[in-house]
C-alpha positions as CSV (number, residue, x, y, z in Angstrom):
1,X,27.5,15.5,78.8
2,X,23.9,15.3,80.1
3,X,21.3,15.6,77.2
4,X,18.9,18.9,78.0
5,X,15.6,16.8,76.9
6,X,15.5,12.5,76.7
7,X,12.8,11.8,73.9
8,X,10.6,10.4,76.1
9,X,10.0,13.6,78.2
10,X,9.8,15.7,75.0
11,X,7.0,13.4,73.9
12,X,5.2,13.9,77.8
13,X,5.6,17.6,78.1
14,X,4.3,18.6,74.0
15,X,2.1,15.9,74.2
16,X,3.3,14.6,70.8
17,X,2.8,11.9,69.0
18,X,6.5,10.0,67.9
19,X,6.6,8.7,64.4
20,X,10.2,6.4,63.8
21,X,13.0,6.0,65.7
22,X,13.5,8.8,68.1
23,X,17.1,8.8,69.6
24,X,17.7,8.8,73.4
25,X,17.5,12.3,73.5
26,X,18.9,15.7,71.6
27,X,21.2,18.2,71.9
28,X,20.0,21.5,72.1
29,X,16.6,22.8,70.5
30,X,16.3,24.9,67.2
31,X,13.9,26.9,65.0
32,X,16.3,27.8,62.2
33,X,17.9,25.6,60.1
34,X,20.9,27.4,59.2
35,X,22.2,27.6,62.9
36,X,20.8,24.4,63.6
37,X,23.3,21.9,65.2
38,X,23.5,18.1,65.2
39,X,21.5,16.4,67.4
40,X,19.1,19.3,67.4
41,X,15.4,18.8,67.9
42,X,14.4,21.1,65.0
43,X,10.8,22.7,66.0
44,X,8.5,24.1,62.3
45,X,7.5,26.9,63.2
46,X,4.9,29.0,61.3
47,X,6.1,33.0,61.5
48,X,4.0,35.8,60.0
49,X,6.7,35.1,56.6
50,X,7.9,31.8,56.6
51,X,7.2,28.4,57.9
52,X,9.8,26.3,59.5
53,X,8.0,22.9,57.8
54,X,9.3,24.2,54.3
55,X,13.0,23.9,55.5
56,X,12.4,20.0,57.7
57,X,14.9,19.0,54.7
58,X,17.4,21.6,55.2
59,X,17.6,20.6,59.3
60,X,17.4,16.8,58.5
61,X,20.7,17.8,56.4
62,X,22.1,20.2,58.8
63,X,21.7,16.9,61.4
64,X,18.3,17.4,63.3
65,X,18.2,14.6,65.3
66,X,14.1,15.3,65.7
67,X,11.7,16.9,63.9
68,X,9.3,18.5,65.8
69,X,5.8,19.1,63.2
70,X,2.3,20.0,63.0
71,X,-0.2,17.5,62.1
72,X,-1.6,19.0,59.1
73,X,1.6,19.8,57.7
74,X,2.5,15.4,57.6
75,X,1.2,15.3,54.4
76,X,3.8,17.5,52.4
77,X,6.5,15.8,54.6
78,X,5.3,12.3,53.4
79,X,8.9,11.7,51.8
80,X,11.1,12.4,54.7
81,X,11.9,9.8,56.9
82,X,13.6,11.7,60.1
83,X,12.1,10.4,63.6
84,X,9.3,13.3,64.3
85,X,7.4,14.5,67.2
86,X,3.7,15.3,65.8
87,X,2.1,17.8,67.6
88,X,-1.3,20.0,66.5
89,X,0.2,23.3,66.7
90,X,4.2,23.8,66.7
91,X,5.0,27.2,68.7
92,X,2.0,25.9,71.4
93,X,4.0,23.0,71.6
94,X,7.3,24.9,72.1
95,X,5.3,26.8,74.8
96,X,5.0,23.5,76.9
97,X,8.2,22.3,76.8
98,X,8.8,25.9,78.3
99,X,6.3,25.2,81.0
100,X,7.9,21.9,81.4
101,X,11.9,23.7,82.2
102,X,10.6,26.2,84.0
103,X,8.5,23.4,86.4
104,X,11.8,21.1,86.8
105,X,14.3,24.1,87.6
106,X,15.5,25.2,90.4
107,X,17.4,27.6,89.6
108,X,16.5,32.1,90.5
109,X,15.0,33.5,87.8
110,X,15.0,37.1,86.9
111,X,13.0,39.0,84.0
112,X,13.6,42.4,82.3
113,X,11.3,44.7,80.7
114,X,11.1,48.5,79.7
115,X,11.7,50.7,76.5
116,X,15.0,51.0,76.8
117,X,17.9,49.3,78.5
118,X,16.5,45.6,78.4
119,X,19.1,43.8,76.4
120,X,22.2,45.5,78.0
121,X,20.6,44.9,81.4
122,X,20.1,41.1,80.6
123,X,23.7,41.0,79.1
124,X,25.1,42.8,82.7
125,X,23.3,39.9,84.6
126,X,24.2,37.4,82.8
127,X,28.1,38.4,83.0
128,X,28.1,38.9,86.6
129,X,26.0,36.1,87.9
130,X,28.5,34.2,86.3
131,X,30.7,34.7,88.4
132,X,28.8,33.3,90.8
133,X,27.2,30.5,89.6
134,X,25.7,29.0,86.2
135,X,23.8,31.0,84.2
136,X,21.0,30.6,81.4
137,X,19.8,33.8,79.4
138,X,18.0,34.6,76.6
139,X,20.3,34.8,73.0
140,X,20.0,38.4,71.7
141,X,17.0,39.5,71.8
142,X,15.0,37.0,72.3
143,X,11.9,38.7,74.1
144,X,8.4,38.2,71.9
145,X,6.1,35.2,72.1
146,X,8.2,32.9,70.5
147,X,11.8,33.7,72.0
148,X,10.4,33.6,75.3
149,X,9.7,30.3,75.0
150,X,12.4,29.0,73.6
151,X,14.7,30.4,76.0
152,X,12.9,28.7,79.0
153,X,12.8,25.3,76.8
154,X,16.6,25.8,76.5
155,X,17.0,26.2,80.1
156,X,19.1,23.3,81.6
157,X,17.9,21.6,84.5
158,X,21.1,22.4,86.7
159,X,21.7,26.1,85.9
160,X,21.6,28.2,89.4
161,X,20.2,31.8,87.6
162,X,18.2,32.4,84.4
163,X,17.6,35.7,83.0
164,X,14.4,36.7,80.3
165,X,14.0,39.4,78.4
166,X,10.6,39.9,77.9
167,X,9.6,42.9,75.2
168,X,6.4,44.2,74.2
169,X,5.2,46.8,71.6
170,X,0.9,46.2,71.8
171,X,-1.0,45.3,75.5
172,X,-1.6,41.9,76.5
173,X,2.1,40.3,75.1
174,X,3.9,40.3,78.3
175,X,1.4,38.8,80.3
176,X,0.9,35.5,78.7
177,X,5.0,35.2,78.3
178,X,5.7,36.3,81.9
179,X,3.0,33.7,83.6
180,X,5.4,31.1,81.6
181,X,8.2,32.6,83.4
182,X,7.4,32.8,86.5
183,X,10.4,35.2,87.8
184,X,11.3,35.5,91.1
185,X,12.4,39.1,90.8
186,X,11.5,41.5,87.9
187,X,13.1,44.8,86.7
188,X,11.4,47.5,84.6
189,X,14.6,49.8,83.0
190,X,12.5,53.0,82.2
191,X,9.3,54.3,80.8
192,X,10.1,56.0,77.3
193,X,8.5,56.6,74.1
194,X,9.4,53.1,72.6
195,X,6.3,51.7,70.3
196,X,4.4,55.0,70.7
197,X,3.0,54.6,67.7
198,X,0.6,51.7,69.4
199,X,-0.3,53.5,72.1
200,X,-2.0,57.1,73.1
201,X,1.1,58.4,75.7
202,X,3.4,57.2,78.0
203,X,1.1,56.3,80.8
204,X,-0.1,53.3,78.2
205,X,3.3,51.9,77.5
206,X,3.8,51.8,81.6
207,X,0.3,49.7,82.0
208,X,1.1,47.5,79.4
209,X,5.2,46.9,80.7
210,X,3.2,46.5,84.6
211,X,1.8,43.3,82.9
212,X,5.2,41.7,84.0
213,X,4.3,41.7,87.5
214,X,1.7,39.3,86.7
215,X,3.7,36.7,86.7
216,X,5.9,37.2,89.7
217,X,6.4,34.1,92.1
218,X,4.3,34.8,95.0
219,X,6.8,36.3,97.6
220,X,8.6,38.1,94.5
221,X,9.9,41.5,94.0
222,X,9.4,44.3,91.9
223,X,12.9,46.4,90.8
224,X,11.6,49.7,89.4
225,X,13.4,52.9,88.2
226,X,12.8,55.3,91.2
227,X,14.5,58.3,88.8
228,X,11.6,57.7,86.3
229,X,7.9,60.2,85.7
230,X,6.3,56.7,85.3
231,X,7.6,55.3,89.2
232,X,4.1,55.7,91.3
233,X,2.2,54.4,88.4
234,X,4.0,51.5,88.5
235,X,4.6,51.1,92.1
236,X,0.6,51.8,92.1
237,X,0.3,48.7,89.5
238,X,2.8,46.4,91.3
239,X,0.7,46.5,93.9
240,X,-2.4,46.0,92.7
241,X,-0.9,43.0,91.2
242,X,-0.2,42.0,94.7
243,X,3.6,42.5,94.9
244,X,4.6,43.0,98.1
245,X,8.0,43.7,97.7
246,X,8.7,46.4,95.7
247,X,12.2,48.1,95.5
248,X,13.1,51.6,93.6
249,X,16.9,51.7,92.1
250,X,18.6,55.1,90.8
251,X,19.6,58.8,92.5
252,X,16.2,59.3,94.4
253,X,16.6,59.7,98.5
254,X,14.3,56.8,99.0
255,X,15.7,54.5,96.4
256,X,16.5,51.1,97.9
257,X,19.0,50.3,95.1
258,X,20.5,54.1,95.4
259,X,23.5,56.0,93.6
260,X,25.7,57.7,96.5
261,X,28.2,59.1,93.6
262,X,29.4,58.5,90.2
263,X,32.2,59.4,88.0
264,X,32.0,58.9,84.3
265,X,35.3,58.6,82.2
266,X,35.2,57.8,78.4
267,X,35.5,54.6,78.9
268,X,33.5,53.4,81.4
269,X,32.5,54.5,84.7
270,X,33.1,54.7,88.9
271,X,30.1,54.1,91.4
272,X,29.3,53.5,95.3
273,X,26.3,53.0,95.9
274,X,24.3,51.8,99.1
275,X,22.6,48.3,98.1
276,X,20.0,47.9,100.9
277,X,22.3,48.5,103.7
278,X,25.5,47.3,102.0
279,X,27.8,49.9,100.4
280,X,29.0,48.7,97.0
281,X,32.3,50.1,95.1
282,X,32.5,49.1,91.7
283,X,34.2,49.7,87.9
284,X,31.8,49.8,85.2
285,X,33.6,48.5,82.3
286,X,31.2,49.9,80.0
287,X,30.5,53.9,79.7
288,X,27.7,56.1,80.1
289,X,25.7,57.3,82.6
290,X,21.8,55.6,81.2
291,X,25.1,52.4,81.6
292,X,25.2,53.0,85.5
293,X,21.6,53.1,86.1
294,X,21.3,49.5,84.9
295,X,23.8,48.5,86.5
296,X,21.8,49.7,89.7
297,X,19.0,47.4,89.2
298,X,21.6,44.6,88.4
299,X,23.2,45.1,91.7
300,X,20.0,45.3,93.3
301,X,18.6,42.0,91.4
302,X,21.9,40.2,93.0
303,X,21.2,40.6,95.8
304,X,17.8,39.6,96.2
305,X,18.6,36.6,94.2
306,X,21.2,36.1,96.9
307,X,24.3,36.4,95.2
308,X,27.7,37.3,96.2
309,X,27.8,41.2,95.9
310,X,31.2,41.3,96.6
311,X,31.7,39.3,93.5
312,X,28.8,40.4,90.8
313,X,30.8,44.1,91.9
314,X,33.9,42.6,90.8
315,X,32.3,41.5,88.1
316,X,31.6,45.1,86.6
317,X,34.9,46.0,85.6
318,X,35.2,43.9,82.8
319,X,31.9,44.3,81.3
320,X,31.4,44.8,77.8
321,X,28.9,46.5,75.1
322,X,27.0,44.1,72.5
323,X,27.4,44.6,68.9
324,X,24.9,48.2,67.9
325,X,24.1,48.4,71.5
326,X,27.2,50.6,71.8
327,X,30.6,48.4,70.9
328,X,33.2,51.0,69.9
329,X,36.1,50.5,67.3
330,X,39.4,51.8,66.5
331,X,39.2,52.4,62.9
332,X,42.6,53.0,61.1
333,X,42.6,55.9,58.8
334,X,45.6,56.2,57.1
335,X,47.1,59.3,58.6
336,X,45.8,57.8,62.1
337,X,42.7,56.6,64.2
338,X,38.9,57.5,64.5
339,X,36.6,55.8,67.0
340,X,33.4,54.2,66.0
341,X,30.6,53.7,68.5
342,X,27.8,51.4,66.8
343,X,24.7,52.2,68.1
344,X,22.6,50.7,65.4
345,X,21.0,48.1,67.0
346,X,18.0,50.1,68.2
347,X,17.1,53.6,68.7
348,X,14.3,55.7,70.9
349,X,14.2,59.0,72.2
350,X,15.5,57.4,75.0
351,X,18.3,55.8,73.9
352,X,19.2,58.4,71.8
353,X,19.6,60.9,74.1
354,X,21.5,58.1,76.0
355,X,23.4,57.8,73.0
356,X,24.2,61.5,72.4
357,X,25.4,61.8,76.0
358,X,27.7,59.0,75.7
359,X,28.9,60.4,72.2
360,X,29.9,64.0,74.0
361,X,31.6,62.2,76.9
362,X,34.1,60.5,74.4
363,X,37.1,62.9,73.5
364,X,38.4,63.9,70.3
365,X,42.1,64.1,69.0
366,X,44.0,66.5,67.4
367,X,41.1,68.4,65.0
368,X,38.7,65.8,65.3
369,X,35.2,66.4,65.2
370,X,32.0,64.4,67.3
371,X,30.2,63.5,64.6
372,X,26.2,61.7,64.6
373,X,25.3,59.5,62.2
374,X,21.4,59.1,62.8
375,X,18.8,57.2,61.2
376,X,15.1,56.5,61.7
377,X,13.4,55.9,65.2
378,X,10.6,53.3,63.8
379,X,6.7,52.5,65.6
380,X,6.3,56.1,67.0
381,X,3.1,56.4,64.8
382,X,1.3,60.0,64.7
383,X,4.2,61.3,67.3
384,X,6.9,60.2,65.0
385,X,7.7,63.9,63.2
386,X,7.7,65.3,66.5
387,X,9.8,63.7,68.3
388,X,12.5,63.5,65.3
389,X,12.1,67.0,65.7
390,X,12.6,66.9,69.3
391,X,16.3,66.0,68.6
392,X,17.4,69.1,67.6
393,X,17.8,70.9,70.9
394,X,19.7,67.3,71.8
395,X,22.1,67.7,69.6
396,X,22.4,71.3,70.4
397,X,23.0,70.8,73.9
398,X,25.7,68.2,72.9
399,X,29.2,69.0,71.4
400,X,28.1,67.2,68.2
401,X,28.3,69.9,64.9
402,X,28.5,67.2,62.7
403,X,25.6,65.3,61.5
404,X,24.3,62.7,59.0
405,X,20.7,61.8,58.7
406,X,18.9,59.4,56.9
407,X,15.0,57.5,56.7
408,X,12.6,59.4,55.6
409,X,11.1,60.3,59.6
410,X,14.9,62.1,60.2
411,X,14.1,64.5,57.2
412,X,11.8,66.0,60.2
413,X,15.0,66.6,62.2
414,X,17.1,67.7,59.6
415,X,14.4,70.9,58.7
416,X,15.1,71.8,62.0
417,X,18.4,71.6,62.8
418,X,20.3,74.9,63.3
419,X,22.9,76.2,61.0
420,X,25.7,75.9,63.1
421,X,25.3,72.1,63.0
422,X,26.6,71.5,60.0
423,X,24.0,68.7,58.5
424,X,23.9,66.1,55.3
425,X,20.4,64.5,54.7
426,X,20.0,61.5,52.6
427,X,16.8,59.1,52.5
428,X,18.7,56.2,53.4
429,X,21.7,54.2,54.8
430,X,22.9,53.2,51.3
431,X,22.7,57.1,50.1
432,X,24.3,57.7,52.9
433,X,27.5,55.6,53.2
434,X,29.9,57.2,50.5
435,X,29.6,61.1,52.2
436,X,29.8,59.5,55.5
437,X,33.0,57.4,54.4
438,X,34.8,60.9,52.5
439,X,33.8,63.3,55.3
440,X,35.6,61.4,58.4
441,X,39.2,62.1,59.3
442,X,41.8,61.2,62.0
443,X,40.8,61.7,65.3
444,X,36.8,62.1,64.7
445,X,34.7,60.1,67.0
446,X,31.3,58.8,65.0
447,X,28.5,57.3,66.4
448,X,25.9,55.5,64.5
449,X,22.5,55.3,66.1
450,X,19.2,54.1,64.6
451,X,16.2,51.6,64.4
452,X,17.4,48.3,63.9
453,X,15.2,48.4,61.0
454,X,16.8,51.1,59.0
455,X,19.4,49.3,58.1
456,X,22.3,51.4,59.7
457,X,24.3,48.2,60.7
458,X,25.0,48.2,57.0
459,X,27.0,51.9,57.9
460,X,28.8,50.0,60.4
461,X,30.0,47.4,58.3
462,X,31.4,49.4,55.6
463,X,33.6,52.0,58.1
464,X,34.8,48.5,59.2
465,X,35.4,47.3,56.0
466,X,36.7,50.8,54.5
467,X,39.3,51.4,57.8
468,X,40.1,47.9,59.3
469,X,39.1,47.9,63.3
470,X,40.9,47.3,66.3
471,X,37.7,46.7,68.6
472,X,38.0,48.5,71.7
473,X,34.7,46.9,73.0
474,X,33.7,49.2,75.2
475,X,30.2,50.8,76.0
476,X,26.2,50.3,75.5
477,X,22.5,51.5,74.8
């Protein structure tokens, strides 16, 4: 097995100065020591709550083969003896080893932003480009300043597609990360109030996503949601940033990337659709119609990266949601089954109406009930009680009677919720759990959908630990 970085061109691209024995070169490249494996370099670095030099012991134990560590940190490492790399400032020095694999690779590169849709979108690439070729993408969500990075530090020299996700919630944060990148084609999912609370409207949060075609590889292109408000603002922006090839995706007539017919099932979904002048057929393993659009910019990425569309279309049928982006369960009650779609990964009036939809697609059995679990949509600011609010005629327009809230910004929602949806407010996941756990029966279908921050994963766990799961795996946000 070729090693990703030798020791001498880690020392050339951060600029570092070795201390000790460095070995030939390391396995793979870490910021945490409790997933850190051997032969790691283990990079410090300083976050907004803890610093990675306070844990050098903990990787040297966990088998870091190199420390990577700031100058003025040496002193309170004076008793370890590990090789080192000394650099002035850790997560700039992570940055230039990204500079460094992006420089040596040769391999198409693709990056995704928007409020919604970003992480499922990435995930789609990266399962059907595999079937093409060899793929590099970002772990979960790695999409601020310093996942970015380490992602395209990660990137092996060989690999024939890499995919970033690069996420935002203030102005100027995609720009510096995208100019690292250097994508050859870049996809922006959908315009939505995500962040709101850092920004006056929805024309904001499209300016500050439009920083990603910055950094676009001259003779690049632009993938853009031809469906959404935001689409001539964008398009406007693309080309100001002096993208000439800019290509819409979804139902509109002049969509390049464009939807000729769809039929959703419960779990997952039929397409055609016209791919430039190719006609595509596919399966969508995963459900829901916000599901299909993505898929539309995925299809439309392939093929101006060049791949097989035959194949990423083949691809499709065994795709799969992520865990809170939409995974469903089997949960076995004891007088029979309920299905469990977790959701709780992250939540936006986008993604929750995406969410709701996909909840009133999914059948019932027997007298089983749709039921909503929803908690918090967090960084809307001043426009956070409103759109909680906004909910309401959602869920009325769903098949969903059955509701839990909790957070203390659903309590907006739950004011306003009709009296023929039947509705249990609590301030939290915790307060939450043992009504949620006595109310459901055989044959209800629950959906959990929230803020990561919330805590709702924590609702997840306990229906799976309360009725053990079967996972179904199907679906995503």
């Amino acid at each position: 097995m070729s090693l990703p970085w030798t020791s001498e061109a880690l020392v050339e691209a951060m600029e570092g100065r070795p201390i000790g024995s460095l070995p030939q070169g390391i396995t793979g490249i870490s910021i945490d020591s409790r997933s850190l494996e051997p032969g790691n370099a283990f990079f410090a670095i300083k976050g907004e709550v803890m610093d990675g030099h306070d844990f050098a012991t903990a990787a040297v134990k966990a088998g870091a083969a190199v420390l990577v560590v700031a100058e003025g940190k040496l002193p309170s490492l004076g008793r370890l003896t590990a090789p080192m790399i000394v650099v002035q400032d850790v997560l700039a020095a992570l940055e230039k080893l990204g500079v460094a694999a992006r420089a040596r690779s040769k391999a198409k590169i693709i990056a995704v932003t928007g409020s919604a849709g970003k992480t499922t979108t990435k995930e789609a690439l990266r399962h059907v480009l595999s079937a093409v070729g060899k793929v590099h993408a970002s772990a979960q969500s790695f999409n601020n300043h310093w996942g970015v990075p380490l992602t395209l530090a990660r990137m092996p020299q060989d690999c024939d597609y890499a995919i970033f996700e690069i996420g935002m919630n203030h102005p100027d944060e995609i720009r510096p990360l995208v100019k690292m990148v250097r994508p050859h084609v870049v996809i922006v999912t959908i315009i939505a109030a995500a962040h709101l609370g850092f920004f006056k409207n929805l024309d904001e949060i499209a300016k500050a996503k439009a920083e990603i075609f910055e950094g676009l590889e001259p003779g690049g292109a632009a993938v853009l949601n031809r469906d959404d408000q935001r689409w001539k603002l964008l398009e406007k922006m693309a080309k100001e940033a002096g993208v000439e090839h800019i290509f819409g995706f979804g139902e509109n007539a002049r969509s390049t990337f464009r939807l000729a017919n769809c039929e959703l099932h419960p779990d997952h979904s039929d397409i055609t659709a016209k791919i430039g002048k190719q006609d595509v057929a596919a399966r969508i393993g995963a459900p829901g119609r916000h599901m299909v659009q993505n898929v539309l910019a995925v299809l439309g990425a392939a093929k101006l990266v060049g791949a097989d569309l035959e194949k990423v279309a083949a691809a499709l049928a065994d795709l799969a949601a992520e865990r809170g982006r939409g995974r469903r369960h089997v949960l076995h009650h004891p007088n029979g089954s309920i299905t469990l779609i977790d959701e709780s990964y992250n939540a936006n009036p986008a993604s929750m109406a995406a969410a709701m939809a996909l909840l009133n697609a999914t059948p019932v059995s027997g007298e089983g009930r749709r039921i909503a679990v929803l908690g918090d949509m967090l960084e809307l600011g001043s426009h956070s009680a409103k759109l909680h609010a906004a909910l309401a005629e959602l869920i009325v327009g769903t098949g969903t009677r059955n509701v839990f809230l909790g957070g203390p910004e659903m309590q907006a929602l739950a004011e306003v919720l009709p009296a023929d949806v039947q509705t249990e407010y609590r301030s939290g996941a915790d307060e939450l759990k043992p009504i949620v756990i006595s109310a459901l029966r055989p044959g209800d279908v629950v959906m959990v959908k929230s803020s990561k921050g919330i805590g709702f994963s924590k609702l997840v766990e306990a229906l799976l630990g309360k009725f053990p799961a079967e996972a179904a795996n199907i679906g995503p946000t």
